[in-house]
C-alpha positions as CSV (number, residue, x, y, z in Angstrom):
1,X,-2.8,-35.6,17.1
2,X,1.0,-35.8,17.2
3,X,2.7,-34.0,19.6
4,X,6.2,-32.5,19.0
5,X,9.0,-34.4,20.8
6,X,11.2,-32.5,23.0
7,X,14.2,-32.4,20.7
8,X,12.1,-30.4,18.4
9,X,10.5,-27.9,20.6
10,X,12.9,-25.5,21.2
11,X,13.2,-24.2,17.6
12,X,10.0,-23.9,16.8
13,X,8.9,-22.2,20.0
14,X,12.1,-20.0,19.1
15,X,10.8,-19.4,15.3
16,X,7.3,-18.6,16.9
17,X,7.7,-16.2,19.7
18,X,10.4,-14.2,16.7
19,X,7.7,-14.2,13.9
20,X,4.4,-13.8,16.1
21,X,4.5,-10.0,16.4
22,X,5.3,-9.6,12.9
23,X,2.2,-12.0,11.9
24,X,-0.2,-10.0,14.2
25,X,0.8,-6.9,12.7
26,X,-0.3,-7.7,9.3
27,X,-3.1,-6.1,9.8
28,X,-6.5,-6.6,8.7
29,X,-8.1,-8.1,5.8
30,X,-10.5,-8.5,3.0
31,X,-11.5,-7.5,-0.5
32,X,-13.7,-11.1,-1.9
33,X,-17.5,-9.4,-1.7
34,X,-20.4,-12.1,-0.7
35,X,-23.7,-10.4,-1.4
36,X,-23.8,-7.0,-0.4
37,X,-21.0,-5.4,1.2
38,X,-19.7,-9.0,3.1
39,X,-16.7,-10.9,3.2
40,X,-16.7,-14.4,3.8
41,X,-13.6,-15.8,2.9
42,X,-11.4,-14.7,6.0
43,X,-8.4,-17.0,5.7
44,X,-6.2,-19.3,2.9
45,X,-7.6,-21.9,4.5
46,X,-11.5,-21.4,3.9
47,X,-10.7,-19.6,1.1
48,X,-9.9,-22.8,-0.6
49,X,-13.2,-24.3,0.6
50,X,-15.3,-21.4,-0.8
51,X,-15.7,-19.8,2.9
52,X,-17.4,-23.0,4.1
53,X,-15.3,-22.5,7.6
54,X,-18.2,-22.0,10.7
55,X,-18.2,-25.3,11.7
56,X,-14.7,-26.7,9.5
57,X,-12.1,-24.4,11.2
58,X,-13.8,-24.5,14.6
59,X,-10.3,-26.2,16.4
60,X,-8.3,-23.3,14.0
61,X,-6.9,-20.1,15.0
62,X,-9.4,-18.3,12.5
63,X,-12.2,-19.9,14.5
64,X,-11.2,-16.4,15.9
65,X,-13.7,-14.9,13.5
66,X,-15.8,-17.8,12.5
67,X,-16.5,-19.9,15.4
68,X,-14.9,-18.4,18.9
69,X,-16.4,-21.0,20.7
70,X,-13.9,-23.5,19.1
71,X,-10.9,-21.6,20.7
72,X,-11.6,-24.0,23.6
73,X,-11.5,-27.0,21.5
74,X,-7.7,-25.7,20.2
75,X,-4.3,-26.7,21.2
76,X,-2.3,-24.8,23.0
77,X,-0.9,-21.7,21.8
78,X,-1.5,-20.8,18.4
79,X,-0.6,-16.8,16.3
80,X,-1.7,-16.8,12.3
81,X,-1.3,-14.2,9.5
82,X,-1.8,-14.1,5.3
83,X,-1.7,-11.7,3.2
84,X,-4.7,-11.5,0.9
85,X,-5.2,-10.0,-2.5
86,X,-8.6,-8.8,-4.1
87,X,-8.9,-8.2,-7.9
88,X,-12.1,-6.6,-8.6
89,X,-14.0,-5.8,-11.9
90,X,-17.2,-4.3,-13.1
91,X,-18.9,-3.5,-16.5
92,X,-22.0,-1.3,-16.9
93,X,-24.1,-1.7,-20.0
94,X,-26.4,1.3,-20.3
95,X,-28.8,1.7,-23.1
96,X,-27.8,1.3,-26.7
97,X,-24.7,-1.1,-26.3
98,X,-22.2,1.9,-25.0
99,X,-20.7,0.2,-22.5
100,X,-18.8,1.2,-19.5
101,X,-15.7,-0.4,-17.4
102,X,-15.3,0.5,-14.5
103,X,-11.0,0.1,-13.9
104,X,-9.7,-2.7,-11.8
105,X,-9.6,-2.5,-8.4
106,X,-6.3,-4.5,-6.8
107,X,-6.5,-4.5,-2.9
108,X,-3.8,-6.0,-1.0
109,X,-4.3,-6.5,2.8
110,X,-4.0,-9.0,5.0
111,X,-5.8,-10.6,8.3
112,X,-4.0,-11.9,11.6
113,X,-5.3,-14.7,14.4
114,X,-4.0,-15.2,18.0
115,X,-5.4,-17.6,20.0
116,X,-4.2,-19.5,23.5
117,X,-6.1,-22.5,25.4
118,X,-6.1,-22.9,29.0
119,X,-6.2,-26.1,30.5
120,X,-9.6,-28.0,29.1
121,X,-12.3,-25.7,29.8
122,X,-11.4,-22.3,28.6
123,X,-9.6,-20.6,25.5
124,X,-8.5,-17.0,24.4
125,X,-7.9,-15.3,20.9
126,X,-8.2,-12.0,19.2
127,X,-8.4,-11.9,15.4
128,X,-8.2,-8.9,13.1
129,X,-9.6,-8.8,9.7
130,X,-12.5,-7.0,7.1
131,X,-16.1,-8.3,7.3
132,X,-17.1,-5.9,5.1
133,X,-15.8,-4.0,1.6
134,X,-16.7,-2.6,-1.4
135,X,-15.2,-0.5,-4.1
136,X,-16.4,1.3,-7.2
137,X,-14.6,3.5,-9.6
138,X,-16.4,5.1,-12.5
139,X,-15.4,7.0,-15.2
140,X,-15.7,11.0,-14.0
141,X,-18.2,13.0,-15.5
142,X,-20.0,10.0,-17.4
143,X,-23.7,10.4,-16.9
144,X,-24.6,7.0,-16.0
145,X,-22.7,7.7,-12.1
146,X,-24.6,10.4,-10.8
147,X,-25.1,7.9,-7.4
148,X,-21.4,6.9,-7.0
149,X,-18.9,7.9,-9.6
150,X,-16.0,6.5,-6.9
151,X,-17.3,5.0,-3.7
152,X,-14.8,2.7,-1.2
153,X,-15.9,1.4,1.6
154,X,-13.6,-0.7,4.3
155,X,-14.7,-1.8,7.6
156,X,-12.0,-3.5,10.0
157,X,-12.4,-5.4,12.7
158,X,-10.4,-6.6,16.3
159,X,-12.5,-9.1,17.7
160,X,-11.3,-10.6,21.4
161,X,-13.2,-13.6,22.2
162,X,-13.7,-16.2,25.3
163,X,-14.7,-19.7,25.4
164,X,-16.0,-21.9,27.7
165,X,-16.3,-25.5,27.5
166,X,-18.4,-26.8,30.5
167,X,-19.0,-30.2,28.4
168,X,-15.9,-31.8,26.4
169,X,-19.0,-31.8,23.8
170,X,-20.2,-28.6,23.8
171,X,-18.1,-24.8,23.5
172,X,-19.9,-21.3,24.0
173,X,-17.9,-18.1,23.3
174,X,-18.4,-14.5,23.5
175,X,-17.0,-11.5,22.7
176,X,-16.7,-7.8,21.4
177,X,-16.0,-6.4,18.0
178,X,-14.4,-2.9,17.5
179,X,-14.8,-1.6,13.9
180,X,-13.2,1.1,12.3
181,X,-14.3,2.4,9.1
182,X,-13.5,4.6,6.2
183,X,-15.5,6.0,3.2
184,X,-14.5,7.8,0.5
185,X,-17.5,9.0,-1.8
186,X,-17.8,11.3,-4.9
187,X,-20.6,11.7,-6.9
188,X,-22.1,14.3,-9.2
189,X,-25.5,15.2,-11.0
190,X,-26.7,16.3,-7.0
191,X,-30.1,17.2,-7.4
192,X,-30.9,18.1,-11.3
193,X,-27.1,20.3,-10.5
194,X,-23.8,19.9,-13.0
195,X,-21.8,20.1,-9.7
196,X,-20.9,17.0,-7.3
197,X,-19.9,16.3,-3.9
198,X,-17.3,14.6,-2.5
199,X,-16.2,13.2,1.4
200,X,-14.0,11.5,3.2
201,X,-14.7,10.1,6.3
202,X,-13.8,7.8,9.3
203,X,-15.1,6.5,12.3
204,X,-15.4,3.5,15.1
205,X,-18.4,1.2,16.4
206,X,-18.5,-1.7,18.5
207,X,-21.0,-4.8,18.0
208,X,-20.5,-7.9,19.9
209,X,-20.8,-11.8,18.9
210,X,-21.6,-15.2,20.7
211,X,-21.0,-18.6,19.3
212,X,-21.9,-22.2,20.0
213,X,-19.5,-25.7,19.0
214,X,-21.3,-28.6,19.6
215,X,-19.5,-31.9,18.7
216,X,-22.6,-34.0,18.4
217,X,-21.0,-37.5,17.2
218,X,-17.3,-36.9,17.3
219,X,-15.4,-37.2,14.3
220,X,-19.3,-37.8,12.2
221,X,-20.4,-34.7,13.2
222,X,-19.3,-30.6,14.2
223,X,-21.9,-28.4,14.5
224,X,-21.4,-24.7,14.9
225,X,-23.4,-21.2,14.6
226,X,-21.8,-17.6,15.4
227,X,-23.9,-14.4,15.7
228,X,-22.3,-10.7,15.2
229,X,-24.5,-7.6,16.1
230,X,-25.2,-4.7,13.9
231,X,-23.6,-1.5,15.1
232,X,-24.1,2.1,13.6
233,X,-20.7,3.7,13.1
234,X,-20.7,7.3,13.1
235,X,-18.2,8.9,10.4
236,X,-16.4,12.1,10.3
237,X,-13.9,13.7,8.0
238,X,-13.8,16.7,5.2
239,X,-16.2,16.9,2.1
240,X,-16.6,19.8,-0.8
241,X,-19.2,20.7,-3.4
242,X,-18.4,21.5,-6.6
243,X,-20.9,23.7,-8.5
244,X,-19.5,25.5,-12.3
245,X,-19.1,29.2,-11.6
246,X,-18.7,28.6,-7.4
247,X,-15.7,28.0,-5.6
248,X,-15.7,25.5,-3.8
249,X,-15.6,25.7,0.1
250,X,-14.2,23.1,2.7
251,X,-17.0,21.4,4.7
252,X,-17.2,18.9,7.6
253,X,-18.6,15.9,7.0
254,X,-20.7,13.4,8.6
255,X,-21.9,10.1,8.0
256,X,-23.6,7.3,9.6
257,X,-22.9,3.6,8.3
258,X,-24.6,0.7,9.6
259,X,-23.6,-2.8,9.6
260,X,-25.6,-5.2,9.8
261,X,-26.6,-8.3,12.2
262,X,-25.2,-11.6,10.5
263,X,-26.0,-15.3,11.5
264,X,-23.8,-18.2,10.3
265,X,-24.6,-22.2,10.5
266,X,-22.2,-24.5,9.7
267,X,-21.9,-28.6,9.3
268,X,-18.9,-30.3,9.5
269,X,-17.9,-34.4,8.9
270,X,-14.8,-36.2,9.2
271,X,-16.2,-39.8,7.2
272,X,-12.8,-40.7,6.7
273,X,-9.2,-40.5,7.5
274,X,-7.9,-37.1,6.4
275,X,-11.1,-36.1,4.8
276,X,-13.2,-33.2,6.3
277,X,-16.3,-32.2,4.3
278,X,-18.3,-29.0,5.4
279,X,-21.5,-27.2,4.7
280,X,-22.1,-23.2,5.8
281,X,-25.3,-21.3,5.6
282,X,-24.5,-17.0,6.4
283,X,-27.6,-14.5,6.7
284,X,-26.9,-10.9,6.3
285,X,-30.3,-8.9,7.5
286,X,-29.1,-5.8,5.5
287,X,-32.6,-4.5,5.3
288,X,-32.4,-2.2,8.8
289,X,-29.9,-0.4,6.1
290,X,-32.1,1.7,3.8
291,X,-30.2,4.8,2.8
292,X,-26.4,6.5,3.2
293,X,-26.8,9.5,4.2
294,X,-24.1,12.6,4.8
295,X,-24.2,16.1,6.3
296,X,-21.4,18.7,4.8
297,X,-21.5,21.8,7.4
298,X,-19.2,24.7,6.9
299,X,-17.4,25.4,9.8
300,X,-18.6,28.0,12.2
301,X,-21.6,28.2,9.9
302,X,-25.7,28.0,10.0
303,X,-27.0,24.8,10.1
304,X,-29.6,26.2,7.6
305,X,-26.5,25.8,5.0
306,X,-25.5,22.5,5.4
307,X,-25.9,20.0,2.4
308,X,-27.9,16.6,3.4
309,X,-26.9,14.2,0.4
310,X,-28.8,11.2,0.7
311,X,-28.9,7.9,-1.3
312,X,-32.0,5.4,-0.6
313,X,-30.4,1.7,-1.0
314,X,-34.0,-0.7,-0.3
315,X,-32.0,-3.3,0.9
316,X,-33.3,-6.9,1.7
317,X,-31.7,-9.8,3.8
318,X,-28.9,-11.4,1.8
319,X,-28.3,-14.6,2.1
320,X,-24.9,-17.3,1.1
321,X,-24.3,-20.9,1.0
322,X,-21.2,-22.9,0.8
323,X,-20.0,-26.1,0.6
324,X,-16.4,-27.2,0.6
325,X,-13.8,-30.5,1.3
326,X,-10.1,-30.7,2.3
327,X,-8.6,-34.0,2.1
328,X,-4.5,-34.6,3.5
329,X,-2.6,-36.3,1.7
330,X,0.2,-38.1,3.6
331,X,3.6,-37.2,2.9
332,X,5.6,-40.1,3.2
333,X,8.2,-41.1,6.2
334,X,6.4,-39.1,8.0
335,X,7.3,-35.8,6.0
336,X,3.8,-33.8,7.2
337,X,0.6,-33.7,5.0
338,X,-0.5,-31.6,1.9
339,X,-4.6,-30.5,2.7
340,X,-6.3,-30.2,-0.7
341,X,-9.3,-27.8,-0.5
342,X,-12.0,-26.9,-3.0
343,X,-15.6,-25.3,-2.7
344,X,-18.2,-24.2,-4.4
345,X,-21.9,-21.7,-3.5
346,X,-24.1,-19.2,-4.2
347,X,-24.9,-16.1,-3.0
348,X,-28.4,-14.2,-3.0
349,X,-27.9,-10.2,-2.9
350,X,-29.6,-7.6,-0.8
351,X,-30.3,-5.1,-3.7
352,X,-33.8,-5.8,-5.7
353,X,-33.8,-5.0,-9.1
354,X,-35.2,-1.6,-9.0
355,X,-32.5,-0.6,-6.9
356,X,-29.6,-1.7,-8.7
357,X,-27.3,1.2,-9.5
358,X,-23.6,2.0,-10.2
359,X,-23.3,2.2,-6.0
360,X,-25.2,-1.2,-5.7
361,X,-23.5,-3.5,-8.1
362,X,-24.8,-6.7,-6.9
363,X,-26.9,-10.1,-8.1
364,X,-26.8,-13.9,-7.8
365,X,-23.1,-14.6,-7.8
366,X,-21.7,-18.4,-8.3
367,X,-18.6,-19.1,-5.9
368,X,-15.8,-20.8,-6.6
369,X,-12.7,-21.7,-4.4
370,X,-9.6,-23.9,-4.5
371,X,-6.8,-24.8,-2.5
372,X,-3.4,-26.1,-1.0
373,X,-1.1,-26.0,1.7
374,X,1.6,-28.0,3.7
375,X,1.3,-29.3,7.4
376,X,3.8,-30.4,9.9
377,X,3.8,-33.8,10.9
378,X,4.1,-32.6,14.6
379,X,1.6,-29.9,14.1
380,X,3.8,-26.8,14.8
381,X,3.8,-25.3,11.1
382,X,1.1,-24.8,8.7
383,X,1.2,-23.0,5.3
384,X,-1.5,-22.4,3.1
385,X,-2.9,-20.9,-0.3
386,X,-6.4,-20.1,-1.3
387,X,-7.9,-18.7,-4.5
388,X,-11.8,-17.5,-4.3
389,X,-13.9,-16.5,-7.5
390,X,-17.0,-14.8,-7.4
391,X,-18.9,-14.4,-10.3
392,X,-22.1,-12.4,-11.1
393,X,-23.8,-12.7,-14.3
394,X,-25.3,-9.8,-16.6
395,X,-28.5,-8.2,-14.5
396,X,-30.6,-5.1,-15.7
397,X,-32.5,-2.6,-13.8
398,X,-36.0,-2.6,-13.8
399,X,-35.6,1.1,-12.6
400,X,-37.0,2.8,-15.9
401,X,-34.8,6.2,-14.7
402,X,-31.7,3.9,-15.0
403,X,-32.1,0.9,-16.9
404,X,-28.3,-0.3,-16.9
405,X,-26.9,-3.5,-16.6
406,X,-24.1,-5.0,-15.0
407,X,-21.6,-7.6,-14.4
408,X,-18.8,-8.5,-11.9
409,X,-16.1,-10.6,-10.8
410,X,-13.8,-10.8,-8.1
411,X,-10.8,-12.8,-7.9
412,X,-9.2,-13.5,-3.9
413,X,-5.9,-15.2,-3.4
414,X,-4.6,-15.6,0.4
415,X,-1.0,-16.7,1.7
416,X,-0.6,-17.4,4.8
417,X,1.2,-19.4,7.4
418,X,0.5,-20.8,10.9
419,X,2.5,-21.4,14.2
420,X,1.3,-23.4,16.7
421,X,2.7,-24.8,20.3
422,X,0.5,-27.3,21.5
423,X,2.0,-27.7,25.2
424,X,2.0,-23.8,25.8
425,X,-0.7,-22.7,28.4
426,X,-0.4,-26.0,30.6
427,X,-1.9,-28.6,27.8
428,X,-4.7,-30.8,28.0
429,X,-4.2,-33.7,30.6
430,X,-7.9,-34.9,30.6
431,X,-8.5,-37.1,28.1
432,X,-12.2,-36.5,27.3
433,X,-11.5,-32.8,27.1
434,X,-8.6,-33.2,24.5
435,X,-8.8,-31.9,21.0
């Protein structure tokens, strides 16, 4: 790799020190749904390749979230940020062709990386970001909804990370993940009733997660796996129940979500110049999540009065695979590179047929993703774009109390730019431990 000369250093370590608090505080990020309630795609950059990033962006700052051990495989210092944009769209088909839409869901958020190496054996990083989301939005009142005429999940994440790199073939990081979370539910038809209720609630957990790099031919072959704990995050915010001819009465609510334990295997191959071809395998073991379930107490009142709502979700692993390529072309005179991305997969879902609902909108989805983006010949400035379809044919109940069918499709564009200066933090001076 390149480095920058020394007449070019001092700008962009200028540019980057101004513009890497402002990246960091983009926040955190995701609307593109995998299976289930997960999100893949977690920069421009594997958006392009479909999400295929375990093993690809291992030596990237977003190996933050997909591969911490690579953060001792990185160069130098290195702060990311994009801004990401999720379209989402549903239609429900219920019985005798009346169908239903449920309105489009636009979410735009963003995710943020930070990552330093130390000398050859050790490397730091924090990322923020959304593993997990999910929105629906029904029409009120329409009979089809009693389960979830709105429901919006989003969980964040901060994940600080260590790596270690005993063997200049072989990183192993570790690491914590704070969540935060927020649900906002409303549903109606509770129990045989013409009323509904309706809650708003936030809360924290923390998981942790441990990763493994293992260059096993260099430049032939990266092979990399992560792991994330589950964690149960407890909820709490306000809730009401609405009932004709009863007012209704503030309530605290409660509500306990869990996320699950995830496992993701990735490939990666460099055949030739410029050309890096990846393969990623993610499991989501959703089934330790069988129900949502929320309290609504009134305050100061008998625990003989509170309102247990409960929805049983029978929930199975989930399971993803993708596949994606990013060839450079050269610039010329020197000029940097343009990567070219694209990927493809499939997704399994979590939710069997007989519990597919308007909550649970969720079936074999086909994956698309494409993209671009323009690299600096001395390595110092990145910018990339990535567009992410996911697509999930027509699938009907075999619930005979709710024999609907739907179909969905998200759209996910990132932006996003990089920053990177490869001789802060001491640099790499031994030659078998360089990146």
């Amino acid at each position: 790799m390149v480095h920058p000369s020394a007449a070019m250093r001092p700008s962009p370590r200028r540019l980057a020190i101004t513009v890497a608090a402002a990246l960091v505080g983009v926040g955190v990020a995701g609307s593109a749904h995998a299976g289930g309630w997960d999100v893949w795609v977690q920069s421009p950059a594997a958006a392009g390749m479909a999400g295929a990033g375990t093993a690809a962006r291992a030596e990237e700052p977003d190996a933050a979230y997909y591969a911490p051990a690579g953060l001792a495989m990185q160069r130098g210092f290195a702060v990311a940020g994009a801004v990401n944009t999720g379209l989402w769209s549903a239609r429900a088909q219920p019985p005798r062709d009346l169908a239903v839409d449920s309105p489009l869901q636009i979410r735009a958020l963003g995710n943020a990386y930070l990552t330093q190496r130390f000398g050859p054996y050790v490397g730091i990083g924090v990322g923020a970001y959304t593993p997990f989301a999910w929105r629906t939005d029904w029409p009120p009142g329409w009979a089809g909804a009693p389960g979830a005429e709105r429901f919006a999940l989003e969980v964040y994440g901060v994940s600080p990370a260590v790596a270690l790199r005993p063997l200049p073939w072989l990183s192993i990081g570790f690491g914590m993940t704070v969540f935060a979370a927020s649900v906002d539910w409303s549903r109606g038809n509770v129990d045989g009733t013409a009323g509904g209720v309706r809650s708003s609630t936030k809360g924290t957990g923390v998981g942790g997660h441990v990763s493994v790099v293992v260059r096993a031919v260099p430049r032939w072959l990266t092979i990399a796996a992560t792991y994330r704990s589950s964690a149960d995050l407890d909820l709490d915010g306000t809730g009401s129940i609405d009932a004709p001819g009863t007012p209704s009465i503030a309530r605290e609510a409660k509500l306990t979500l869990f996320v699950p334990h995830q496992l993701s295997v990735g490939l990666a191959t460099r055949p030739v110049a410029g050309l890096t071809v990846a393969l990623d395998a993610h499991a989501s073991f959703w089934q330790d999540a069988q129900r949502l379930q929320r309290t609504l107490h009134i305050p100061g009142g008998d625990e003989a009065d509170d309102v247990i709502d409960r929805i049983d979700l029978g929930r199975r692993p989930g399971f993803a695979v993708r596949a994606g390529a990013e060839y450079r072309v050269r610039l010329p005179r020197e000029r940097g590179a343009l990567p070219l991305r694209l990927g493809v997969g499939v997704d399994t879902t979590p939710v069997k047929r007989g519990w597919l609902t308007p909550l649970q909108i969720d079936g074999l989805r086909a994956v698309v993703g494409a993209g671009l983006g323009y690299a600096a010949d001395s390595g110092w400035l990145s910018v990339d774009a990535g567009y992410t379809a996911e697509i999930m044919p027509a699938r009907t109940s075999s619930n005979p109390l709710s024999p609907l069918g739907f179909e969905a499709v998200t759209h996910f564009v990132s932006i996003g730019i990089t920053l990177r200066l490869v001789d802060v933090g001491g640099g790499v001076r031994v030659p078998e431990y360089k990146h």
